[in-house]
C-alpha positions in Angstrom: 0.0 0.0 0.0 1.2 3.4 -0.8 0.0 6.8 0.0 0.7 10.0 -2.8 0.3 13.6 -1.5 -0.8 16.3 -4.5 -0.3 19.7 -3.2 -3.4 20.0 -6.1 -5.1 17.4 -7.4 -8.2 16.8 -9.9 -11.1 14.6 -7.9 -13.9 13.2 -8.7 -15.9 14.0 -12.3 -16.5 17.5 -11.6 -15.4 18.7 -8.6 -12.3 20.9 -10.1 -9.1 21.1 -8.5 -8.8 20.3 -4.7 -5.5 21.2 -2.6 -3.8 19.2 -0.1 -4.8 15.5 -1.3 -3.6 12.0 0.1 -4.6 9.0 -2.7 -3.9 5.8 -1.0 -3.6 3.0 -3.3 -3.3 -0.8 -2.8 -3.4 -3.2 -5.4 -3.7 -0.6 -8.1 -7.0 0.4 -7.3 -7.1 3.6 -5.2 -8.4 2.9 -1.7 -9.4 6.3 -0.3 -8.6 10.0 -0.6 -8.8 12.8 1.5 -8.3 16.0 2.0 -5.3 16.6 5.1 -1.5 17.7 5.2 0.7 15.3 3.6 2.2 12.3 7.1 5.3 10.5 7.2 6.1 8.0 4.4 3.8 10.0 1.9 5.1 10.0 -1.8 5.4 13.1 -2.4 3.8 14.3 -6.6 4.7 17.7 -7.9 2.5 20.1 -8.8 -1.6 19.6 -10.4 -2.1 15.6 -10.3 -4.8 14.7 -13.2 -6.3 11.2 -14.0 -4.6 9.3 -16.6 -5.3 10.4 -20.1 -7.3 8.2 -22.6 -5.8 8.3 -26.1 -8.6 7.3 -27.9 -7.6 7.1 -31.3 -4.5 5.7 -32.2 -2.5 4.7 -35.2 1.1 3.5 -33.6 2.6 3.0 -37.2 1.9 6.4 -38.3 4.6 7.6 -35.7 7.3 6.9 -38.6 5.8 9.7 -40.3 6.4 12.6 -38.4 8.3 15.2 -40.2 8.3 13.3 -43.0 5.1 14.1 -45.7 4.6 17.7 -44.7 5.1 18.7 -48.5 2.1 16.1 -49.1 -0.4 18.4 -51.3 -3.8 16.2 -49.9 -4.8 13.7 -47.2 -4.6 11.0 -50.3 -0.8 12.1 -51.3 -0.1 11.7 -47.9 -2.5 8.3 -47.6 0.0 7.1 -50.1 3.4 7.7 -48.1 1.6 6.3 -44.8 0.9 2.9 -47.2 4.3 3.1 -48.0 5.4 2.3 -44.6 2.5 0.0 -43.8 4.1 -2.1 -46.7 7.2 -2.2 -44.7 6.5 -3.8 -41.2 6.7 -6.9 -39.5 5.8 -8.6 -36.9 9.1 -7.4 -34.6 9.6 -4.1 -36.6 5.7 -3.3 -35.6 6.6 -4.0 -32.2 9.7 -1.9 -31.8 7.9 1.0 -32.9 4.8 0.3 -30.8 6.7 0.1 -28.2 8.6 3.4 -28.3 5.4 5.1 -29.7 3.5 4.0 -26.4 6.4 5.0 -24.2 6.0 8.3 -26.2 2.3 8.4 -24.7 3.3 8.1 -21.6 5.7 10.8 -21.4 2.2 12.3 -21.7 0.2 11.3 -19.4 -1.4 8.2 -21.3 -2.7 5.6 -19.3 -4.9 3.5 -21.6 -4.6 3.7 -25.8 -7.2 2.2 -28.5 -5.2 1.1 -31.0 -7.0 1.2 -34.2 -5.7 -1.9 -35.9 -5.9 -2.9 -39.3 -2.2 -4.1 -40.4 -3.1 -7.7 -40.0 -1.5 -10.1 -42.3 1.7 -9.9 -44.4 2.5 -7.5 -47.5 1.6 -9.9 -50.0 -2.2 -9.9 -48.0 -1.7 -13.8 -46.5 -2.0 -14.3 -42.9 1.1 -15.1 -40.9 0.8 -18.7 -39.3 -0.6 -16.6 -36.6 -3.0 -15.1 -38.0 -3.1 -12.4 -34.9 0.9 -12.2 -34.6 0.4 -8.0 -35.6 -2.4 -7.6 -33.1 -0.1 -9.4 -30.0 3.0 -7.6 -31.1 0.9 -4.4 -30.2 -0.4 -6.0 -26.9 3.4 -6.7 -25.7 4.2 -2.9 -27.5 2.0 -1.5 -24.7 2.6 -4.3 -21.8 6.4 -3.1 -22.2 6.0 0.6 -22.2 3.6 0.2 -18.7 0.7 1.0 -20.7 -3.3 -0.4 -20.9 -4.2 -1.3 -24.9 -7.9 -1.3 -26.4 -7.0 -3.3 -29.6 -9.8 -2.2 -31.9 -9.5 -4.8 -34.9 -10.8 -3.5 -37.8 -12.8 -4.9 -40.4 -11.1 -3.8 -43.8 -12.8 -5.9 -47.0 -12.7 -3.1 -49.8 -10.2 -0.4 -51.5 -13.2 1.8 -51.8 -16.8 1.4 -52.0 -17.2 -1.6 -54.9 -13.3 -1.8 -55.5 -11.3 -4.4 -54.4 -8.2 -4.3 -52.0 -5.1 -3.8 -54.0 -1.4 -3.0 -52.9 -0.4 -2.8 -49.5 -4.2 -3.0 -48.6 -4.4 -6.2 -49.2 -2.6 -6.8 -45.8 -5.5 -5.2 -44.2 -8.1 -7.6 -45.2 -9.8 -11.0 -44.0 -12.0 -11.3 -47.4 -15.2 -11.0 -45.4 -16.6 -10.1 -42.2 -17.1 -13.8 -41.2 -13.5 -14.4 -41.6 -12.6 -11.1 -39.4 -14.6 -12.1 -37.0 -13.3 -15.5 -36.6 -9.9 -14.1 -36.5 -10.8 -11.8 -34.0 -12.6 -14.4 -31.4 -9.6 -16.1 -30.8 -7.7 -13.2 -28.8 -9.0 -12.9 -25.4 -8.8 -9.7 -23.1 -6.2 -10.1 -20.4 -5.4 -7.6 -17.4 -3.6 -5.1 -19.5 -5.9 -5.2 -23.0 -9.5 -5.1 -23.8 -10.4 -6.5 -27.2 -12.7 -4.3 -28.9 -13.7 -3.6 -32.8 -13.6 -1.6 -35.4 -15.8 -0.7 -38.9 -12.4 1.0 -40.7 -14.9 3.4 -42.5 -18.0 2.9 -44.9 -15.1 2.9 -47.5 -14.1 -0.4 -46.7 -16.7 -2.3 -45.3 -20.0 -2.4 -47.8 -23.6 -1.5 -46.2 -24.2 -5.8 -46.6 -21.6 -6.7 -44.2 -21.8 -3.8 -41.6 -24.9 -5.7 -40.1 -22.2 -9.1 -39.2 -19.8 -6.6 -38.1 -21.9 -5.1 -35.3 -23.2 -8.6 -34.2 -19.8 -10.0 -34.0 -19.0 -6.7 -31.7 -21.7 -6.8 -29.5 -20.8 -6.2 -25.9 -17.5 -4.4 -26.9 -16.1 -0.8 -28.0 -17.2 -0.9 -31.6 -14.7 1.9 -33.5 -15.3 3.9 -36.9 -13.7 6.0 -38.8 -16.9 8.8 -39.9 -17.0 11.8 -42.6 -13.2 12.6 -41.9 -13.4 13.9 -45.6 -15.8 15.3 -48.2 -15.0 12.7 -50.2 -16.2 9.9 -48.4 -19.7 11.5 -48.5 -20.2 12.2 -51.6 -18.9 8.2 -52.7 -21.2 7.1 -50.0 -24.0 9.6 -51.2 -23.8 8.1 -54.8 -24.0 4.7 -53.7 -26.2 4.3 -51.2 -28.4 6.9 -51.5 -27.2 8.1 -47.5 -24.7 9.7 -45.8 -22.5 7.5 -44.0 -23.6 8.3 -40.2 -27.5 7.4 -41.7 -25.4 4.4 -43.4 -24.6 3.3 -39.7 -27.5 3.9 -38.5 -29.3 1.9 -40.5 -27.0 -1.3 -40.0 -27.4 -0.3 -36.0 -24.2 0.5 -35.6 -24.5 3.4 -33.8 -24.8 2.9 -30.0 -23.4 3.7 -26.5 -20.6 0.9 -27.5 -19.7 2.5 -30.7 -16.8 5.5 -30.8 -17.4 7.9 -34.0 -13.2 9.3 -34.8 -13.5 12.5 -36.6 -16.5 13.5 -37.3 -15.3 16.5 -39.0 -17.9 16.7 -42.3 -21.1 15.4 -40.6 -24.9 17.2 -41.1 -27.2 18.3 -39.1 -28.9 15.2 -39.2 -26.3 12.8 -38.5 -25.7 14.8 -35.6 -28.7 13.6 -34.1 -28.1 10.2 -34.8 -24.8 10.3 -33.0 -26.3 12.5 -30.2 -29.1 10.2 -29.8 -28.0 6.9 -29.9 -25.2 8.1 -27.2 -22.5 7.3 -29.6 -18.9 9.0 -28.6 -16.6 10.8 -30.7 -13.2 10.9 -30.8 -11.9 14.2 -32.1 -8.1 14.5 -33.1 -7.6 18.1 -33.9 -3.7 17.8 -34.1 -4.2 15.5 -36.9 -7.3 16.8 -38.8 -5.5 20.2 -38.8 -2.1 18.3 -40.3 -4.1 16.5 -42.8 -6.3 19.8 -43.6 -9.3 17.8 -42.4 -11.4 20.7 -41.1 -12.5 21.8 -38.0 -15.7 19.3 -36.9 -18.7 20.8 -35.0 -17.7 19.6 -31.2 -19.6 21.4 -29.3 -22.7 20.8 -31.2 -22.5 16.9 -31.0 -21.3 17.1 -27.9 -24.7 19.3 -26.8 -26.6 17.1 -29.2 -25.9 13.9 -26.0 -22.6 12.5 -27.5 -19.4 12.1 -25.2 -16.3 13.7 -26.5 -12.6 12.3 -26.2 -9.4 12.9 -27.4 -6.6 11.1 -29.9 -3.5 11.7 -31.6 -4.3 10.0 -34.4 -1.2 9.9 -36.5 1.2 11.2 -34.0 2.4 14.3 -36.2 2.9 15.5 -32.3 1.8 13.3 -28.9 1.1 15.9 -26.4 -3.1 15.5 -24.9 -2.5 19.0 -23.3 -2.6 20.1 -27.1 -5.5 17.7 -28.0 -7.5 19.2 -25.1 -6.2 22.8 -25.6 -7.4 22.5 -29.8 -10.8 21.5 -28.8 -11.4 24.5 -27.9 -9.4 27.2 -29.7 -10.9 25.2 -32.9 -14.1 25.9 -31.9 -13.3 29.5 -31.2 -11.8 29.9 -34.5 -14.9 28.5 -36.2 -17.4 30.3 -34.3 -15.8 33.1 -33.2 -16.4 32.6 -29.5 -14.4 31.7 -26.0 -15.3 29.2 -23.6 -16.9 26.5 -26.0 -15.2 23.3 -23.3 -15.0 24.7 -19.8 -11.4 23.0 -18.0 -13.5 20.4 -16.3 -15.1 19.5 -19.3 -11.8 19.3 -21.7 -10.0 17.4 -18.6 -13.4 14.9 -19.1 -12.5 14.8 -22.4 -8.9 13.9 -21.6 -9.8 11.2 -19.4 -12.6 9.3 -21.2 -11.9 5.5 -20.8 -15.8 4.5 -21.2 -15.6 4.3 -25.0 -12.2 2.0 -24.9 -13.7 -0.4 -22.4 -11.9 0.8 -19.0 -15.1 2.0 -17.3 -12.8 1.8 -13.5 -10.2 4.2 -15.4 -10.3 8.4 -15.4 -11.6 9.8 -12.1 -9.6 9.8 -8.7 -11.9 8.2 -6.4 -11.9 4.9 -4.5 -12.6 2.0 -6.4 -11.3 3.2 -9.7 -7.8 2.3 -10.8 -4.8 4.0 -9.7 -4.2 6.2 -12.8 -2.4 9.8 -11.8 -0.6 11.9 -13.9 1.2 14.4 -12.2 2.1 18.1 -14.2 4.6 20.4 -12.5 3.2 23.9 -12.1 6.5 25.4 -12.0 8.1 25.7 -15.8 8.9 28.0 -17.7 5.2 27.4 -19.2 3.4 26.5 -16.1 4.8 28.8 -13.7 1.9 31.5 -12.2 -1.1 29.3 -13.3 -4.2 28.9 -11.7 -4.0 25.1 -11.4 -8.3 24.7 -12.2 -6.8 26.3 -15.6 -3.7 24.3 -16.5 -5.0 22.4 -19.0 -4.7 25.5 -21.0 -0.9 25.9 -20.4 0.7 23.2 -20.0 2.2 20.5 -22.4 3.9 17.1 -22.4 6.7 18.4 -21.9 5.6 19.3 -18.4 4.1 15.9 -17.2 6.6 14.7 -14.3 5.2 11.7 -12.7 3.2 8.9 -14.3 1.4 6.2 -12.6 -0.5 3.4 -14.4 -2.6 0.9 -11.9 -0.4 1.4 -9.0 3.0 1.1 -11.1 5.4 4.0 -11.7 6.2 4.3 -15.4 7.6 7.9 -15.3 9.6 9.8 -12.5 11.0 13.2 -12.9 10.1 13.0 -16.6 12.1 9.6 -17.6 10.4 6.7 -19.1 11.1 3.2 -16.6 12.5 2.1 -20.2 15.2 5.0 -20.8 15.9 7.1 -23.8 12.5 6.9 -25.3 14.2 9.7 -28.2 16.7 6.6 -29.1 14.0 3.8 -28.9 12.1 6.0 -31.9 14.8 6.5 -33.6 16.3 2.6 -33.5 12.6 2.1 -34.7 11.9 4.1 -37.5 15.3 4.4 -39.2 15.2 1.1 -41.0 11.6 1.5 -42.3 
């Protein structure tokens, strides 16, 4: 049993920042917290101390892209670069990069990722004799960097709505969804990994297997990739006579389980089915600003009754702060007006676990796990904040201490694995 004094620490869902807290945690579950002056044998934790941050939409390959397509004209040019690299991994090279890429995360503040999977089999589109040897290198990626891992398999049949997989793409499929989902029932959750699901997008998985899809993923995070582009509306539009939200409406895909990532070109309409069926959405501003994406209507789906939550996508930076902190100055830019996402509701933001399975994980209360991210308040960018208002000012660069279920995975800024800068590197300089 250990007890961690925050001079200022986040509580409960909404209660704001509370100074002078003692979180006692045994077993990786927090056991009680009060409010008194830090005792004897305390563990003393810099700073504002935050739940752990839920990365809700993750891509870990895309890491070996940073700094690498920004003279990419579109989000196809750069589609083709990220293929390029998908064409180049294996089974150990995946790993080594998932690895470092999750370490990255939890440099900043990430406690739990969902992993949106779809590099299953080998380049030439067979599956390896283990036809799931991808999925578990990611599982070991996060076990090893102290991190939790939502694997969100996705379901990838087609190159384009009535086109064939071709290329690297053909890697991505199973040939039909009764093939993914048998695939996919033999990896089981353990202690450190939920297994969810994933639609890719209406662009690869036709309106007559969507219905097997959501059967298949009953009971479990369902993940999809909606309206991230213009494009995908109007192909969806001219085949199907829908837009793709309506699409997955239809197929009842959208739910309380299911997790909507982007969200960026959606109508008024598909809006309310989102809002109304409870569906989340995952917004990942750092990369839908990258990829010129657009700026997606938060605040209105998020008033319309669905749950917002963070991701960094393709990694062209890993820092939640600036996840959290573009939520909002997006919205302002679009609408010109402040104070769209109050702190407490971008920290909710930050810390949404529901959608990725982890309903225990994201508040600091007894009985939930023993997440804690601890942010000094005293750099150069920190310094003279009013902790209830960090969020706004700090980055990952400021994230001192991280705890994931009781464990210590970052002290004074260092990763339990070391240079995390040379673990990237070793990993993406032979792809």
């Amino acid at each position: 049993m250990s007890t961690f004094f925050a001079p200022h620490a986040w509580l409960g869902d909404s209660d704001g920042v509370t100074s002078d807290a003692r979180i006692t945690v045994h077993s990786g579950r927090i056991t009680a917290v009060e409010t008194a002056a830090p005792q004897q044998g305390d563990v003393p934790l810099p700073g504002l101390v935050l739940p752990g941050f839920a990365n809700t939409h993750s891509h870990a390959f895309h890491r070996a892209l940073r700094g690498r397509t920004h003279e990419s004209a579109t989000f196809w040019t750069w589609r083709d670069r990220m293929y390029a690299v998908a064409g180049r991994l294996d089974p150990d090279s995946y790993f080594a990069l998932a690895r470092a890429t999750y370490a990255e995360m939890a440099l900043a503040g990430v406690s739990t990722v969902g992993e949106f999977h779809y590099l299953h089999h080998a380049p030439d589109g067979r599956p390896y004799t283990d036809p799931n040897v991808m999925g578990q290198a990611l599982r070991s990626a996060a076990r090893e960097a102290g991190i939790r891992l939502t694997l969100l398999d996705a379901c990838y049949l087609t190159g384009g709505i009535g086109r064939p997989l071709s290329g690297v793409a053909r890697r991505f499929g199973d040939g039909s969804a009764a093939a993914w989902a048998n695939r996919v029932a033999a990896l089981a959750p353990d202690e450190h990994s939920v297994i969810g699901a994933a639609i890719h997008s209406v662009r690869a998985v036709p309106r007559e297997a969507l219905p097997e899809v959501v059967e298949a993923a009953a009971g479990r995070p369902l993940h999809v990739h909606l309206s991230e582009q213009p494009a995908e509306n109007e192909q969806c539009l001219a085949a199907y006579g829908v837009t793709p939200a309506q699409l997955l409406a239809d197929a009842g895909a959208l739910s309380e389980d299911t997790t909507a990532v982007h969200a960026t070109h959606v109508t008024g309409a598909d809006i309310a089915l989102l809002g109304g069926s409870a569906s989340t959405v995952s917004i990942c501003p750092t990369t839908e600003r990258d990829l010129a994406d657009g700026i997606g209507p938060s605040r209105r789906l998020y008033d319309a009754g669905a749950p917002i939550t963070l991701g960094t996508d393709q990694h062209a930076m890993i820092d939640m702060f600036e996840e959290a902190r573009a939520l909002e100055m997006h919205e302002r830019l679009a609408t010109g007006h402040r104070g769209r996402f109050s702190p407490a509701q971008l920290v909710a933001a930050l810390t949404g676990h529901d959608c990725l399975g982890w309903p225990d994980a994201g508040r600091i209360a007894p009985g939930m796990r023993a997440d804690l991210v601890a942010v000094r308040l005293d750099t150069v960018r920190t310094a003279g904040v009013d902790p209830a208002q960090a969020v706004f000012a700090a980055s990952a660069a400021d994230v001192d201490t991280v705890i994931v279920d009781g464990q210590m995975i970052v002290s004074g800024g260092r990763h339990v694995l070391g240079d995390i800068g040379a673990l990237l590197h070793a990993a993406i300089r032979p792809l």
